[in-house]
C-alpha positions as CSV (number, residue, x, y, z in Angstrom):
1,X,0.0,0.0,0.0
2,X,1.4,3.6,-1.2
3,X,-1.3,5.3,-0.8
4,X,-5.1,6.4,0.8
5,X,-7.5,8.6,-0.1
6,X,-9.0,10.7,2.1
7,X,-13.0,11.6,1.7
8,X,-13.9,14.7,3.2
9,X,-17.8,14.9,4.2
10,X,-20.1,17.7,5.3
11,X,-23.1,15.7,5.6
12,X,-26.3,16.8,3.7
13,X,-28.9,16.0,5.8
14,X,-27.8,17.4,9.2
15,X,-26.2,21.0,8.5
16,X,-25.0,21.8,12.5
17,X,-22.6,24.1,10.8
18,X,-21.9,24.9,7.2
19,X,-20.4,22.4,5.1
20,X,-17.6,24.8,3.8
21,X,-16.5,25.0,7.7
22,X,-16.8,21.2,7.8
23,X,-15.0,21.0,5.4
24,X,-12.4,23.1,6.6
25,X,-12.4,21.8,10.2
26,X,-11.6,18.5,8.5
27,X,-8.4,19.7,6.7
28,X,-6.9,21.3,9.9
29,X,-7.6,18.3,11.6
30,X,-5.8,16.1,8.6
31,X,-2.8,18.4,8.5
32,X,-2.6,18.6,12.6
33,X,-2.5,14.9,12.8
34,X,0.1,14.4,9.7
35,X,2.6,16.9,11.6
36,X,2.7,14.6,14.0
37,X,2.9,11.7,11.7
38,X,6.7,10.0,10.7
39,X,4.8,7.5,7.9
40,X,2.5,9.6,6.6
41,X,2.2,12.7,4.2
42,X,-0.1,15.0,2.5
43,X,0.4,14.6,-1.3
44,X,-1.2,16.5,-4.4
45,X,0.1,14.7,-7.2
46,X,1.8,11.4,-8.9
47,X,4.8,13.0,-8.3
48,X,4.8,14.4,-4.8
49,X,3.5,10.0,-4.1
50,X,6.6,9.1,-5.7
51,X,9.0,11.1,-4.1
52,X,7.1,10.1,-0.2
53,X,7.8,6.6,-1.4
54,X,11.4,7.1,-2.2
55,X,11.4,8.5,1.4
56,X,9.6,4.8,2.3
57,X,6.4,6.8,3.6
58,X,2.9,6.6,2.7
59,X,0.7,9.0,0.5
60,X,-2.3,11.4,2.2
61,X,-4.7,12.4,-1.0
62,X,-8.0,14.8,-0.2
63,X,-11.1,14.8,-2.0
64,X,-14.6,15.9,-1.1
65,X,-17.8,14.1,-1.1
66,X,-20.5,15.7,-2.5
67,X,-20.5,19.1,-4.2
68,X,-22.9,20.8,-1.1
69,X,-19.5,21.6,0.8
70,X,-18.7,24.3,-1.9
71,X,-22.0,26.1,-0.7
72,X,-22.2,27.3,-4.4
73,X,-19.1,29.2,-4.7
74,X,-16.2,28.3,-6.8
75,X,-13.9,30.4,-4.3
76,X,-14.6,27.8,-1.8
77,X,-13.3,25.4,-5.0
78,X,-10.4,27.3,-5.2
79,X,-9.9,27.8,-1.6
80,X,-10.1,23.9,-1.0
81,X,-7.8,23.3,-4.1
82,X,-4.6,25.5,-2.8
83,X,-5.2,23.2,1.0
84,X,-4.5,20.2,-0.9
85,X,-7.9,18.6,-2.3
86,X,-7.6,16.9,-5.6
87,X,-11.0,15.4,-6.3
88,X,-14.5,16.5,-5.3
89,X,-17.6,14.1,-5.9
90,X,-20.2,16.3,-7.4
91,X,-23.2,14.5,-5.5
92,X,-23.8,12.8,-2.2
93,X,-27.1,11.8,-1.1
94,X,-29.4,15.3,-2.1
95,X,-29.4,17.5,-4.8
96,X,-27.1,20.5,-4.6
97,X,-26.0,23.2,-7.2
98,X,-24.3,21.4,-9.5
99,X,-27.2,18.7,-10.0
100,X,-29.3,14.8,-8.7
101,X,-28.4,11.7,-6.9
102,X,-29.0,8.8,-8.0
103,X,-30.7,8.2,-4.9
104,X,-31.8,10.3,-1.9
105,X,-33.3,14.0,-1.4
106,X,-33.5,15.8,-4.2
107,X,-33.9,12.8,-6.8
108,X,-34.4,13.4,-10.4
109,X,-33.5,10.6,-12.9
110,X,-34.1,13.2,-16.1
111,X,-32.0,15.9,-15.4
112,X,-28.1,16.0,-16.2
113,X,-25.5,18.7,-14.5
114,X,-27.2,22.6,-13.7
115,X,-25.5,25.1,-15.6
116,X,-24.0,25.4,-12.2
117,X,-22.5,22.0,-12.3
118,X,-21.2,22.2,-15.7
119,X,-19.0,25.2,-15.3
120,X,-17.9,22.9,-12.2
121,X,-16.6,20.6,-13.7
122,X,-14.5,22.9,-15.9
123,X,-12.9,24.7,-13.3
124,X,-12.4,21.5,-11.2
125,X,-9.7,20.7,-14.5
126,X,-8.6,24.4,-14.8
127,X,-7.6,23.7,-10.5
128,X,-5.6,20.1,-11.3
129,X,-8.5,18.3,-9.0
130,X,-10.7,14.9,-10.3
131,X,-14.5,15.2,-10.6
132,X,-15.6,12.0,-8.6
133,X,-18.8,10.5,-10.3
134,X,-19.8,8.2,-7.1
135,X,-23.2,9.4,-6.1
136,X,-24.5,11.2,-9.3
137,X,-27.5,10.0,-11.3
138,X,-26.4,8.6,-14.7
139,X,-27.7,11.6,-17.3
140,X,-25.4,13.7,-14.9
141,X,-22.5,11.2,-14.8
142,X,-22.7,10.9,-18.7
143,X,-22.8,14.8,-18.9
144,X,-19.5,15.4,-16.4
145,X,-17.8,12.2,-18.2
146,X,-17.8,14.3,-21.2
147,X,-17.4,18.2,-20.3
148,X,-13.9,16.8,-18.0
149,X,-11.0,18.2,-18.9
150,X,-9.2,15.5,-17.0
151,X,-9.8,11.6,-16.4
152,X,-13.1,11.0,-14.3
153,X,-13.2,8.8,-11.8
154,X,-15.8,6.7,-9.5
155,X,-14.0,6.6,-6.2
156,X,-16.2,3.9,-4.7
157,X,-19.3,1.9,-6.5
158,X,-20.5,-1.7,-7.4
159,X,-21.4,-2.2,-11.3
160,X,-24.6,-3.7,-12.7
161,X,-23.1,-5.9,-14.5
162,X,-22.4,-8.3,-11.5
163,X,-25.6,-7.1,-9.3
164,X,-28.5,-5.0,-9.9
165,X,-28.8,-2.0,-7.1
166,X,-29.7,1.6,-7.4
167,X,-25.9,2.3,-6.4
168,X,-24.4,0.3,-9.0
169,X,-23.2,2.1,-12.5
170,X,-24.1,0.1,-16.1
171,X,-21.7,-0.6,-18.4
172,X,-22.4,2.3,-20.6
173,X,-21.0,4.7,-17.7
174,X,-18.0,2.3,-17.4
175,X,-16.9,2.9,-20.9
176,X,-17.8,6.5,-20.6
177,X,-15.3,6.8,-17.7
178,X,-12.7,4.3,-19.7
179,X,-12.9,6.2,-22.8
180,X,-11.9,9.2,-21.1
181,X,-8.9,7.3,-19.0
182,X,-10.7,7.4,-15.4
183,X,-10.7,4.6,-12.9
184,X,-13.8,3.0,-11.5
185,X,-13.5,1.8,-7.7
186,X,-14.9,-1.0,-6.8
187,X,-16.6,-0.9,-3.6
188,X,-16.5,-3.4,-0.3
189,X,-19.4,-3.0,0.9
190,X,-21.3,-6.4,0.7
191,X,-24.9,-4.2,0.4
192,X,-23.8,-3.5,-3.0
193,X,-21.6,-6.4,-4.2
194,X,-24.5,-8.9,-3.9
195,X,-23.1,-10.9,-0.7
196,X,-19.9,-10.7,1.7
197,X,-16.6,-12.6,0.8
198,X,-13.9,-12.0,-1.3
199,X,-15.5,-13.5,-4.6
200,X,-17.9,-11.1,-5.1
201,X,-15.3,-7.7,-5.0
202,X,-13.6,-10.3,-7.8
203,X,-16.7,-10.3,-9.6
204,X,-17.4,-6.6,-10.0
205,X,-13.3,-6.1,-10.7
206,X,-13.5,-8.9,-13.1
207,X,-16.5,-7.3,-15.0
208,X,-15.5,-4.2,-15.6
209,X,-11.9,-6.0,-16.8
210,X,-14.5,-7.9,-19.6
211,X,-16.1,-4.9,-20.2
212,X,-13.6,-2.2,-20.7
213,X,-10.1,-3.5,-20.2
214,X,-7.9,-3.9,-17.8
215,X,-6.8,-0.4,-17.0
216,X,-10.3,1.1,-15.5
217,X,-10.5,-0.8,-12.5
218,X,-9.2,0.0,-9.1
219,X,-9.5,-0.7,-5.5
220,X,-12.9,1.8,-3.9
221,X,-13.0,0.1,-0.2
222,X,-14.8,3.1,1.0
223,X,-13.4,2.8,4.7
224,X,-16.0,5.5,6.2
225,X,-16.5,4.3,9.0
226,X,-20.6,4.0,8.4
227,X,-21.0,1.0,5.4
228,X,-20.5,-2.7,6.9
229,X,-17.4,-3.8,4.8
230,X,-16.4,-6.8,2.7
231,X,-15.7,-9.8,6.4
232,X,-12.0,-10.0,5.0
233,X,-11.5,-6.5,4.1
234,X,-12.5,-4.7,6.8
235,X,-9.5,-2.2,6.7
236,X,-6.2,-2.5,4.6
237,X,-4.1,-5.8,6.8
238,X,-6.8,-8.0,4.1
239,X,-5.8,-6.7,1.1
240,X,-3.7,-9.3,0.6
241,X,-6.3,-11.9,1.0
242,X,-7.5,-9.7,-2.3
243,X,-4.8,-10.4,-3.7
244,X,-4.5,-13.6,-3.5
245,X,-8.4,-14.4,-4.4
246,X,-7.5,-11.9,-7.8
247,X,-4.5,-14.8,-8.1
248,X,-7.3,-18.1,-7.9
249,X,-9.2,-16.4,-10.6
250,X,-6.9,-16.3,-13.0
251,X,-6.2,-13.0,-13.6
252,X,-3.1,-12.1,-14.6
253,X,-0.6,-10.4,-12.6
254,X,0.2,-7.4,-14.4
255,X,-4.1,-6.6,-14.6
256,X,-3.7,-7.5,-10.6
257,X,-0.9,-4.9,-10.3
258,X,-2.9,-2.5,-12.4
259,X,-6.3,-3.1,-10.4
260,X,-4.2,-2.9,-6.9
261,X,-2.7,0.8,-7.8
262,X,-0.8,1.1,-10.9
263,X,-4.1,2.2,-12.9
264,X,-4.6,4.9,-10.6
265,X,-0.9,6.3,-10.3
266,X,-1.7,6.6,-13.7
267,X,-4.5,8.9,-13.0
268,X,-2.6,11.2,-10.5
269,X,0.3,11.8,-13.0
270,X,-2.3,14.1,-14.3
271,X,-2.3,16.0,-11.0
272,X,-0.3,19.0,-10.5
């Protein structure tokens, strides 16, 4: 492991304060606890995570979950941008100014990015940070998939294509996100996988490998705190045991390497 990804969440539905603060309380705490830290280090690109690598440390990246935390202003994008965050998810679980879940408050299947959310999306590529597709109702995922200026990702989702649920993305948006260069992470959490074990996370990596190639999937464990995870990946000491299961299915080692981190170094070298 090189590398983790750090999700930074103002929740929706309970505003105690205002998701930019939260936002921003989050970040000092990140940086408080990294001074402190001898095997850990805030990154912003590929290139920063290969030079904490050389120095045998591990990589800190921040993103933001859900679009909401911007409170409509592309300052706050800006402001969040120069403290290190390098992707933002456009949508959580209710509608905000840049456009729909695909499930929660707010809800409109129909409708694609706001004018709002499109000039989003373009300044999130003028700033050097990913737009994060987890969350966001398909004509809207489509829409961002085409308008980014850099490769999309899905931090953390199940496909369709191994089990059906309102959370899962079809195959069309996984070769709307490949054809752009983006990575699709593949979820742990059983809810959305189909069952618990290691051979369903196998099945969703191995269907998007059959769909689109081996270099759009990647590892989305979503570690939150909140989902039930995956029995034998409950935090990162299993990933092994992923390994290995990748290993009894055949796949071959240099798609494994890919799928474990290689196709999303690829990603950050577009950083900056």
């Amino acid at each position: 492991m090189s590398a983790q990804f750090f999700g930074l969440v103002s929740l929706p539905l309970a505003r105690a304060r205002g998701p930019a603060q939260a936002i921003l309380d989050q970040i000092d705490l990140v940086e408080e606890t990294l001074a402190h830290s001898k095997g850990l280090r805030l990154v912003r690109s590929g290139a920063e995570l290969e030079a904490v690598a050389k120095d045998g440390m591990l990589g800190a990246f921040l993103g933001i979950e859900g679009a909401h935390g911007l409170e409509g202003s592309f300052e706050n994008l800006e402001r969040f941008a120069r403290r290190g965050v390098r992707y933002l998810g456009l949508l959580h679980f209710t509608s905000n100014e840049a456009g729909f879940p695909a499930y929660g408050r707010g809800r409109r299947d129909d409708e694609g990015l706001t004018p709002w959310g499109r000039e989003l999306v373009l300044r999130c590529g003028d700033l050097g940070v990913l737009v994060d597709l987890a969350h966001i109702n398909k004509p809207g995922f489509m829409e961002a998939c085409a308008l980014s200026r850099m490769p999309p990702i899905c931090s953390h989702t199940g496909v369709l294509g191994a089990f059906e649920h309102w959370r899962n993305i079809d195959d069309e948006q996984l070769r709307a996100i490949a054809d752009r260069g983006g990575v699709i992470g593949v979820i742990f959490c059983p809810r959305y996988l189909g069952a618990d074990g290691l051979e369903p996370v196998v099945k969703h990596i191995r269907h998007i490998v059959d769909v689109v190639g081996e270099d759009a999937p990647a590892l989305g464990s979503d570690w939150d705190g909140f989902i039930f995870p995956t029995t034998q990946l409950k935090d990162p000491r299993g990933l092994p045991l992923l390994t290995e299961a990748l290993m009894k299915a055949k796949i071959p080692a240099r798609t494994i390497g890919k799928i474990l981190g290689d196709n999303v170094r690829r990603v950050l070298k577009s950083l900056r």
